[in-house]
C-alpha positions as a Markdown table, in Angstrom:
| # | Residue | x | y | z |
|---|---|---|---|---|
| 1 | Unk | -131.1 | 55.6 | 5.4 |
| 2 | Unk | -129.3 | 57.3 | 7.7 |
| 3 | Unk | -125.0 | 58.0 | 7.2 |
| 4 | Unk | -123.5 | 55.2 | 9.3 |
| 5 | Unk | -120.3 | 56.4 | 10.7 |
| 6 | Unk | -117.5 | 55.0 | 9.0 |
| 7 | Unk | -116.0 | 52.6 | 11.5 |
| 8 | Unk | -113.6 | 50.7 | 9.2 |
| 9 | Unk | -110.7 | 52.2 | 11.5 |
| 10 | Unk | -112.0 | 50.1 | 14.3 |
| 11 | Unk | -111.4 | 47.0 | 11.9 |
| 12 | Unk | -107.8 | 48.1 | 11.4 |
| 13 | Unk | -107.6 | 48.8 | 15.3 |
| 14 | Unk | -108.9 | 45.4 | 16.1 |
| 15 | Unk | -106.3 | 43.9 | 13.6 |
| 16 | Unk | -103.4 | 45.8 | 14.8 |
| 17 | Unk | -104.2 | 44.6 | 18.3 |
| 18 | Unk | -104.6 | 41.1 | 17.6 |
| 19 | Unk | -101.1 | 41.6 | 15.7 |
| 20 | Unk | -99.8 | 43.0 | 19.0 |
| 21 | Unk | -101.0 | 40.2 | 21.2 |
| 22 | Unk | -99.1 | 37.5 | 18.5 |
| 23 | Unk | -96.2 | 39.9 | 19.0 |
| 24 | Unk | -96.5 | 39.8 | 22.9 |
| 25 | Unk | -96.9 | 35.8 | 22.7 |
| 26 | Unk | -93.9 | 35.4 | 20.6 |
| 27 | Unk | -91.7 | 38.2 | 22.4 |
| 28 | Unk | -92.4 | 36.1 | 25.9 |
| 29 | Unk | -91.7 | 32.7 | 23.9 |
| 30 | Unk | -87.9 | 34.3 | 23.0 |
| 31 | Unk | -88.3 | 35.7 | 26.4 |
| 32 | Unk | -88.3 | 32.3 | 28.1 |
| 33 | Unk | -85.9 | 30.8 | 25.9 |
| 34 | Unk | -83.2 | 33.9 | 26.6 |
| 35 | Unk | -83.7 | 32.9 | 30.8 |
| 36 | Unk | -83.3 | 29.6 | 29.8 |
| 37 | Unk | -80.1 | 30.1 | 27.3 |
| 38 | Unk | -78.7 | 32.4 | 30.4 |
| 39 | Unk | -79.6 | 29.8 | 32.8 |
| 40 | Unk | -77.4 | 26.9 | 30.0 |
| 41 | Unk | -74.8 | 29.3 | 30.0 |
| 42 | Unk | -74.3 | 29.9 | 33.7 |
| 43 | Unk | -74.6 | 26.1 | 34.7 |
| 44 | Unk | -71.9 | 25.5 | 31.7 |
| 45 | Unk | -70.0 | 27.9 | 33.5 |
| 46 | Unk | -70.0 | 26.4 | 36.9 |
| 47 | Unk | -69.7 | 23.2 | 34.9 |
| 48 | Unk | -66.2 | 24.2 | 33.5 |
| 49 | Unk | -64.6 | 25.9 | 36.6 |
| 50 | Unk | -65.3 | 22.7 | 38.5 |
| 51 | Unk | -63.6 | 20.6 | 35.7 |
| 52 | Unk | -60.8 | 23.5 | 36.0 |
| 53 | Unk | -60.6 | 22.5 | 39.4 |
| 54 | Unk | -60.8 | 19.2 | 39.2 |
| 55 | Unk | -58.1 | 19.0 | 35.8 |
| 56 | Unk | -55.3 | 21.5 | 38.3 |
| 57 | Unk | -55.9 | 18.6 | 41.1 |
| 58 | Unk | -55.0 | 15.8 | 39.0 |
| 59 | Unk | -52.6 | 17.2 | 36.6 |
| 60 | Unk | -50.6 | 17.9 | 40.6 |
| 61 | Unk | -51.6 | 13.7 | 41.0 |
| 62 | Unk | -50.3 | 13.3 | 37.1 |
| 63 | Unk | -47.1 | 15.5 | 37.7 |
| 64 | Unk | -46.3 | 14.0 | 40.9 |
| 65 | Unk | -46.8 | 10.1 | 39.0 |
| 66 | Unk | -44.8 | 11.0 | 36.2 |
| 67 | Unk | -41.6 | 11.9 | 38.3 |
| 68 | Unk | -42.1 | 8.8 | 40.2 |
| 69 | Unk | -42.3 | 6.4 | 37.1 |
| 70 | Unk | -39.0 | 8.2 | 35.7 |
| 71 | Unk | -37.4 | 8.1 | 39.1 |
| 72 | Unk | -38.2 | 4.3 | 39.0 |
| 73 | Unk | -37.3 | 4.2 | 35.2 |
| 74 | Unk | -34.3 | 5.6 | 35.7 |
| 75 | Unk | -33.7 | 3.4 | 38.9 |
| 76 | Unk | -33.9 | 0.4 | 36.5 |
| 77 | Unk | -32.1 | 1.6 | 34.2 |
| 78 | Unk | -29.2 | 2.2 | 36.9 |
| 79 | Unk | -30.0 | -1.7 | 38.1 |
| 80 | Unk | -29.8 | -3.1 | 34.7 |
| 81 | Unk | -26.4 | -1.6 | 33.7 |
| 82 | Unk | -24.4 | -2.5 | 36.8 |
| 83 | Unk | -25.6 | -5.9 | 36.7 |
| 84 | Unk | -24.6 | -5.8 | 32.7 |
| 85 | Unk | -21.1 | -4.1 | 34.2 |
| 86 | Unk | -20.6 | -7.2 | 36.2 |
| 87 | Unk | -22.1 | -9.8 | 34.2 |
| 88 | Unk | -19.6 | -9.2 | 31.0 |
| 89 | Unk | -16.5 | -9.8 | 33.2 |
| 90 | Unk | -18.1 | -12.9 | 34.0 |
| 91 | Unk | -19.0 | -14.1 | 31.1 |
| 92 | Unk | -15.6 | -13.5 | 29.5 |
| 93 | Unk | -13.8 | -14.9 | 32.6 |
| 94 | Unk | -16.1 | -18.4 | 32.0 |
| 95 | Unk | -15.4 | -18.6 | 28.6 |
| 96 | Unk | -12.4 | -18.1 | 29.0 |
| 97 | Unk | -12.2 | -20.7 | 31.6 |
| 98 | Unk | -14.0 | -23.4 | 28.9 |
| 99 | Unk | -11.8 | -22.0 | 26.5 |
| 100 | Unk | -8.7 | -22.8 | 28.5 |
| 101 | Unk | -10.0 | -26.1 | 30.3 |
| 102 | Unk | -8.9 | -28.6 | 27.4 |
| 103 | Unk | -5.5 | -26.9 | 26.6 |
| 104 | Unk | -5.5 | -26.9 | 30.9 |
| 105 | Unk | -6.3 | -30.8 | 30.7 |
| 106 | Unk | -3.6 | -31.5 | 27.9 |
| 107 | Unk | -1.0 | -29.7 | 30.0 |
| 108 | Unk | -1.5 | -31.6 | 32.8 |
| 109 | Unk | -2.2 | -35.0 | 30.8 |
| 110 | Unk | 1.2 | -34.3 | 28.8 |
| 111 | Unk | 2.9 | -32.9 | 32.0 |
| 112 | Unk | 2.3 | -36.8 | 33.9 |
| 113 | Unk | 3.3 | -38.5 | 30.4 |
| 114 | Unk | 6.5 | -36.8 | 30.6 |
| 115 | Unk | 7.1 | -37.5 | 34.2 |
| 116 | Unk | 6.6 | -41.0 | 33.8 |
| 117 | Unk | 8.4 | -40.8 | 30.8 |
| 118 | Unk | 11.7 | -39.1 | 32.8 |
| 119 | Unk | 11.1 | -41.6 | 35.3 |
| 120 | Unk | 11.7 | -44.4 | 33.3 |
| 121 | Unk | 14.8 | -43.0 | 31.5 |
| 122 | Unk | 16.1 | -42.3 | 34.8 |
| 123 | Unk | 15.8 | -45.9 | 36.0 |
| 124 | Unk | 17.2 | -47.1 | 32.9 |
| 125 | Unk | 20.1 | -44.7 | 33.2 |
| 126 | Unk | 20.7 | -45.1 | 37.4 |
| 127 | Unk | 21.4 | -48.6 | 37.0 |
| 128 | Unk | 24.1 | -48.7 | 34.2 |
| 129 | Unk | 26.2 | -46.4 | 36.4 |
């Protein structure tokens, strides 16, 4: 039998390369997902500055409705205390008024009984004279 060389160092080669290649595989796999996380990351991005842009455009639209609507608030407001200025006046002037209007009625009712009653007290007395 002749010495065989010892070739149990190509076993460990072969190994270690086969190890490499799983390496390799798995390095390109994170690889891929690393472009595609930068790829997420730079369409999130874009995403976000165009809702930055779009949130400054309509918070100017929001700004620009919110003085309106107090403007008109206040407007209203104004409205709704003159009319209360001049509707209290009123109001006490009627009742007033209905308050008045029976003792008004009396006076007058008691004003024509004691005219008719001077006028007959005057043509009793005119014709004893």
């Amino acid at each position: 039998m002749a010495n065989r060389p010892d070739r149990s160092y190509l076993n460990d080669a072969i190994h270690l390369m086969d190890g490499t290649r799983l390496i390799d595989a798995k390095v390109a796999a994170v690889d891929t997902t690393v472009d595609r996380s930068k790829d997420v990351v730079v369409s999130a991005n874009r995403e976000l500055e165009r809702h930055q842009q779009w949130l400054e455009r309509h918070s100017e639209v929001y700004l620009k409705e919110l003085k309106w609507a107090k403007r008109r608030l206040r407007r209203h407001d104004l409205i709704r205390a003159c009319k209360q200025a001049v509707m209290v006046p009123m109001q006490l002037v009627s009742s007033g008024y209905v308050a008045l209007l029976p003792g008004a009625r009396r006076t007058l009712a008691n004003r024509a009984k004691y005219e008719q009653l001077q006028n007959r007290i005057n043509a009793v007395d005119r014709p004893s004279r």
